[in-house]
LUMFIKE-967548 format. One record per residue (C-alpha): residue in one letter; chain; x, y, z. Coordinates in nm, 2 decimals, padded with zeros to 4 digits. Layout:
N
[A, A, [X, Y, Z]];
...
***
This chain:
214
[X, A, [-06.46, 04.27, -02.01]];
[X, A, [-06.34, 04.64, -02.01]];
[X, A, [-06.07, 04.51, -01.73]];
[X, A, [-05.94, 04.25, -01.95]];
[X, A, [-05.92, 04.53, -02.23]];
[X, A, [-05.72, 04.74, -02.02]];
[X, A, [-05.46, 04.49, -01.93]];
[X, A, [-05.46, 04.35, -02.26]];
[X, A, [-05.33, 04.71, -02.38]];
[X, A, [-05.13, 04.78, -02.10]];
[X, A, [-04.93, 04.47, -02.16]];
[X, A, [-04.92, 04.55, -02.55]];
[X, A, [-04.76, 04.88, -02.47]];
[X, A, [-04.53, 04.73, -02.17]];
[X, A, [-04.17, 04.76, -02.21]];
[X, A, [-04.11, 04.43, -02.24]];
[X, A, [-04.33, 04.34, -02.51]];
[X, A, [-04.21, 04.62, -02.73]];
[X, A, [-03.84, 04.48, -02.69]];
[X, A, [-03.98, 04.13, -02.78]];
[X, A, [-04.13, 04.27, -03.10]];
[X, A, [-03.78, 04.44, -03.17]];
[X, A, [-03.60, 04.13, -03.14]];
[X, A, [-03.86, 03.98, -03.37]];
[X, A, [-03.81, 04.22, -03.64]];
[X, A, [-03.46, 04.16, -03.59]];
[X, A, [-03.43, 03.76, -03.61]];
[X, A, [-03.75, 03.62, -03.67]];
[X, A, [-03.65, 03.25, -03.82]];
[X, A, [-03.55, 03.23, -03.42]];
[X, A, [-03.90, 03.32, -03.33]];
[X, A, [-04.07, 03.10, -03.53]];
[X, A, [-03.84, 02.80, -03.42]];
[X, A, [-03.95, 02.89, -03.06]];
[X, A, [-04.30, 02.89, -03.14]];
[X, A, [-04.28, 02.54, -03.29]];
[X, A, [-04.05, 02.41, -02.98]];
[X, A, [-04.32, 02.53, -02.74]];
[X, A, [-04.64, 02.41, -02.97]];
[X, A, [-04.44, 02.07, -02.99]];
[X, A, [-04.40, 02.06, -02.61]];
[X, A, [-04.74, 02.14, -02.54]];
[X, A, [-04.89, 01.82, -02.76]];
[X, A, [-04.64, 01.58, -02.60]];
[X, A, [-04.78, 01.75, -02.23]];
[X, A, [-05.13, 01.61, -02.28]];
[X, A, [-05.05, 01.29, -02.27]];
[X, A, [-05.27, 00.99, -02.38]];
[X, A, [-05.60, 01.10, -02.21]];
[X, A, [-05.68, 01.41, -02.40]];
[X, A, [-05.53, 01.28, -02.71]];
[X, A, [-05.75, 00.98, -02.66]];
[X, A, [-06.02, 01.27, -02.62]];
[X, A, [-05.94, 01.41, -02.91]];
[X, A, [-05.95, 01.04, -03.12]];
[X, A, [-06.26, 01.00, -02.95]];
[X, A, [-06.41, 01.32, -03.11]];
[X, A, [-06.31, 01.22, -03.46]];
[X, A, [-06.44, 00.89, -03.43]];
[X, A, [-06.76, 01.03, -03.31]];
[X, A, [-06.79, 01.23, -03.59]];
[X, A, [-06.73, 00.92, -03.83]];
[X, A, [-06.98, 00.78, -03.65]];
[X, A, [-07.26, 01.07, -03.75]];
[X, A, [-07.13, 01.00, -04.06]];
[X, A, [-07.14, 00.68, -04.11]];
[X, A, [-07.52, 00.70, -03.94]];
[X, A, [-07.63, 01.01, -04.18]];
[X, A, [-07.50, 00.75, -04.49]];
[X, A, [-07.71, 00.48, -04.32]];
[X, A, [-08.02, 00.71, -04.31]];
[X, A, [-07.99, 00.86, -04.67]];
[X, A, [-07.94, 00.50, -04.80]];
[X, A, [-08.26, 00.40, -04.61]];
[X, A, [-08.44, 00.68, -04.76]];
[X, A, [-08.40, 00.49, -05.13]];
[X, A, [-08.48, 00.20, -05.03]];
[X, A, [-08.79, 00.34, -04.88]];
[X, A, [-08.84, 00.54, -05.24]];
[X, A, [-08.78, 00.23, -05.44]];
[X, A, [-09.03, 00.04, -05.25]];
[X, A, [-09.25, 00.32, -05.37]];
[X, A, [-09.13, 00.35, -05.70]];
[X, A, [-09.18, -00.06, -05.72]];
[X, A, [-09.56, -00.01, -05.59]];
[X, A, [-09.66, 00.27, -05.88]];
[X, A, [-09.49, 00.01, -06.10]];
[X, A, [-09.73, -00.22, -05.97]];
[X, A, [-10.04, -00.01, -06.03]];
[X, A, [-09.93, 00.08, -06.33]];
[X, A, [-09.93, -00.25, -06.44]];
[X, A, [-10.27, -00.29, -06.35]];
[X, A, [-10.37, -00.02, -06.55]];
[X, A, [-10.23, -00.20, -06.83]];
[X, A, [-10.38, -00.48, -06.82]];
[X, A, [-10.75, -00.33, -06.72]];
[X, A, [-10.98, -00.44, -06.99]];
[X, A, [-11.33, -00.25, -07.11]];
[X, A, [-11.59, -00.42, -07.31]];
[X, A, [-11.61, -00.15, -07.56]];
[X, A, [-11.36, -00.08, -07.80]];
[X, A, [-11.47, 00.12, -08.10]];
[X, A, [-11.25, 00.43, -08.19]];
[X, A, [-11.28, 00.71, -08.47]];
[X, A, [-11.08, 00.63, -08.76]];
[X, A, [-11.03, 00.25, -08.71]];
[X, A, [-11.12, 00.06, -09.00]];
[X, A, [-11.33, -00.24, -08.94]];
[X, A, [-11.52, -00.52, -09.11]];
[X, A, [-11.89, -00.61, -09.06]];
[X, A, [-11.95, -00.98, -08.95]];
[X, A, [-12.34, -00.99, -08.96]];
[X, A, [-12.54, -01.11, -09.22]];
[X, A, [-12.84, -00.88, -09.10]];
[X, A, [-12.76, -00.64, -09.38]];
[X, A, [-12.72, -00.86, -09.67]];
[X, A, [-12.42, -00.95, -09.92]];
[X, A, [-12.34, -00.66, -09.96]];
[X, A, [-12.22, -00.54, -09.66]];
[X, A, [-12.11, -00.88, -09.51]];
[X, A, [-11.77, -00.91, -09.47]];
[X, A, [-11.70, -00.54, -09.63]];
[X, A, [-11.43, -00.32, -09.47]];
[X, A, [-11.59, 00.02, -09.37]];
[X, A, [-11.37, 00.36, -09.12]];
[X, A, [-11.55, 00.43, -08.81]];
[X, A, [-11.64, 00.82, -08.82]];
[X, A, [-11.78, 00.85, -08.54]];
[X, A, [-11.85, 00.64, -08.17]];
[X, A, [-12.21, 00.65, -08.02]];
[X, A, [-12.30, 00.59, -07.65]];
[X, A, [-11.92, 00.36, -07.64]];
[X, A, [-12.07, 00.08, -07.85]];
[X, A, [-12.21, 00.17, -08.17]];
[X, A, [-12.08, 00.34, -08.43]];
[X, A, [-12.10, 00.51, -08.79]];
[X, A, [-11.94, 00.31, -09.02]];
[X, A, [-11.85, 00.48, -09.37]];
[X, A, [-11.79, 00.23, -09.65]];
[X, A, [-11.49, 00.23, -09.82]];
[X, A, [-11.63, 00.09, -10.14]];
[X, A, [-11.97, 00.22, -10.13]];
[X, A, [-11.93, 00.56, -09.94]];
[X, A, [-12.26, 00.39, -09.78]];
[X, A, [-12.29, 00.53, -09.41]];
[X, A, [-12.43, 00.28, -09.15]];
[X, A, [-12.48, 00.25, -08.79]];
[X, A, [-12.34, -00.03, -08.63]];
[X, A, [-12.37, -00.21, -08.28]];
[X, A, [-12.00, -00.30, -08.21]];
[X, A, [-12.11, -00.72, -08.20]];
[X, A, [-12.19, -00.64, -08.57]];
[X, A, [-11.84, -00.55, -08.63]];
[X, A, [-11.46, -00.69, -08.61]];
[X, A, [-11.11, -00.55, -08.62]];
[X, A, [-10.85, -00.55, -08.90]];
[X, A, [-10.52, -00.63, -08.92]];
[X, A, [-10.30, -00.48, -09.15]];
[X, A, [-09.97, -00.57, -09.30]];
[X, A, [-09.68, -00.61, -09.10]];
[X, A, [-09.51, -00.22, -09.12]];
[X, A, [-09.88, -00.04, -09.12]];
[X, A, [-10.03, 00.19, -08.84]];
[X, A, [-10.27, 00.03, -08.57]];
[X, A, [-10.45, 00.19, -08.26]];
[X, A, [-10.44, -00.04, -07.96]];
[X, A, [-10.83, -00.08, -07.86]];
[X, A, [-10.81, -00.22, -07.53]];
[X, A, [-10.57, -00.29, -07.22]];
[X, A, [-10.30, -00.09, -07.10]];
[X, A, [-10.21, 00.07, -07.42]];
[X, A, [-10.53, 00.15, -07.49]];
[X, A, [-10.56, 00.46, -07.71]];
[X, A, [-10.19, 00.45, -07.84]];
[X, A, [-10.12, 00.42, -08.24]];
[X, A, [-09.81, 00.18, -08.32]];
[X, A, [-09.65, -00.02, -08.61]];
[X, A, [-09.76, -00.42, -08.69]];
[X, A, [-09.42, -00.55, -08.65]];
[X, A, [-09.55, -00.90, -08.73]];
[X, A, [-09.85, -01.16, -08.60]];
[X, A, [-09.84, -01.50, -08.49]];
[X, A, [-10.14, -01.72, -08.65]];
[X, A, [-10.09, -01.95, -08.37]];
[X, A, [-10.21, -01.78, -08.11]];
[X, A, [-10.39, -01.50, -08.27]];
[X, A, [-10.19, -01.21, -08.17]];
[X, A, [-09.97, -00.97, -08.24]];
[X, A, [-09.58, -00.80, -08.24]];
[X, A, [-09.64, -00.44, -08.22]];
[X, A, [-09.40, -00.09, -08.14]];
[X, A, [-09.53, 00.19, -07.99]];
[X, A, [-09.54, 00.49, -08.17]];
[X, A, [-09.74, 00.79, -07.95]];
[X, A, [-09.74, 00.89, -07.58]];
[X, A, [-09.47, 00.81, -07.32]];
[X, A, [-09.42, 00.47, -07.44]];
[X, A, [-09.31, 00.57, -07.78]];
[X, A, [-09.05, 00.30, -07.91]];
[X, A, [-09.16, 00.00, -07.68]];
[X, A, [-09.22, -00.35, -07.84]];
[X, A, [-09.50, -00.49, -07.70]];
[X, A, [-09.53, -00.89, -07.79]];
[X, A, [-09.87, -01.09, -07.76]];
[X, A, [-10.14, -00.82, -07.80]];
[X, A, [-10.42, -01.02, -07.98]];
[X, A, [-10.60, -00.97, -08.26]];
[X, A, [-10.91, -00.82, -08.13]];
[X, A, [-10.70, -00.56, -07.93]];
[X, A, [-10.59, -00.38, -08.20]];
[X, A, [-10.73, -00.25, -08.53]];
[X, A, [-10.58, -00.08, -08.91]];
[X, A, [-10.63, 00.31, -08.88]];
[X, A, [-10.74, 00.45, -09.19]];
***
């Protein structure tokens, strides 16, 4: 290394480089067209091997390209297959069903005849849920307090436009807006109006799935 140094700056301070760089100074357009001529001659000297080299590098590198494309498009197809499976399960998780449903502030109407006329058929808010299936039901007439096995008790449906609570399935625990009902097959046109889902319309929820909140 220090041998190449040496040359390198006795050749730099050589007579015949410092006369180059004079005439340099003193035409240096001429230089420059030199220095093309010679690059120019160099290129055509390789001939079709190494520029068939060279090609051969570029298309190798298209190549890695074209592969790391390949690979990255893979990876999201592989991610939408997963996105498309939590999809799936959530799905599930929507249409999962309990056999409870009572909820605080739900109003409700008692169906058994166990208490006499005056309770049967009477609209009453749930205040508060016992044990998942039994509840105290506050008359809305009477002020009358009762406790209530849920078999004892039915939902409400309100006027299309009023609030509901969704009871049961996937959508269980959300409030929405009765949008409209179909008498024909007992159910329901509601819009979400809570959560994540806020603003979804949600078409055939039945009757039993969703009560008037109070």
């Amino acid at each position: 290394m220090t041998a190449c140094k040496n040359g390198f700056k006795c050749h730099c301070m050589s007579e015949s480089h410092q006369r180059q760089l004079l005439l340099a100074s003193e035409n240096p357009q001429q230089f420059m067209d030199y220095f093309s001529d010679m690059a120019f001659l160099f290129t055509s000297s390789l001939g079709p091997s190494a520029l068939n080299t060279i090609g051969n590098a570029a298309s190798v590198k298209r190549k890695e390209s074209s592969r790391s494309s390949a690979q990255s498009k893979e990876k999201k197809k592989k991610k939408s297959a997963l996105d498309e499976i939590m999809e799936i399960e959530e799905e599930k998780k929507r249409t999962a069903r309990t056999d409870h449903w009572l909820q605080p502030e739900i109003i409700v109407k008692i169906i058994t005849k166990k208490l006499g006329e005056k309770y049967h058929k009477k609209k009453g808010v749930v205040k508060e849920v016992i044990d998942k299936y039994t509840a105290v039901v506050k008359m809305i007439d009477s002020g009358d307090k009762l406790k209530l096995d849920q078999t004892h008790l039915e939902t409400v449906i309100p006027a299309p436009g009023k609030r509901i609570l969704v009871l049961n399935g996937g959508y269980r625990g959300n409030e929405g807006i009765l949008e409209s009902i179909n008498e024909k097959t007992f159910s329901a046109t509601i819009v979400i109006e809570t959560g994540p889902l806020k603003g979804r319309r949600v078409e055939g929820i039945q009757y039993e799935d969703i009560s008037k909140l109070a």
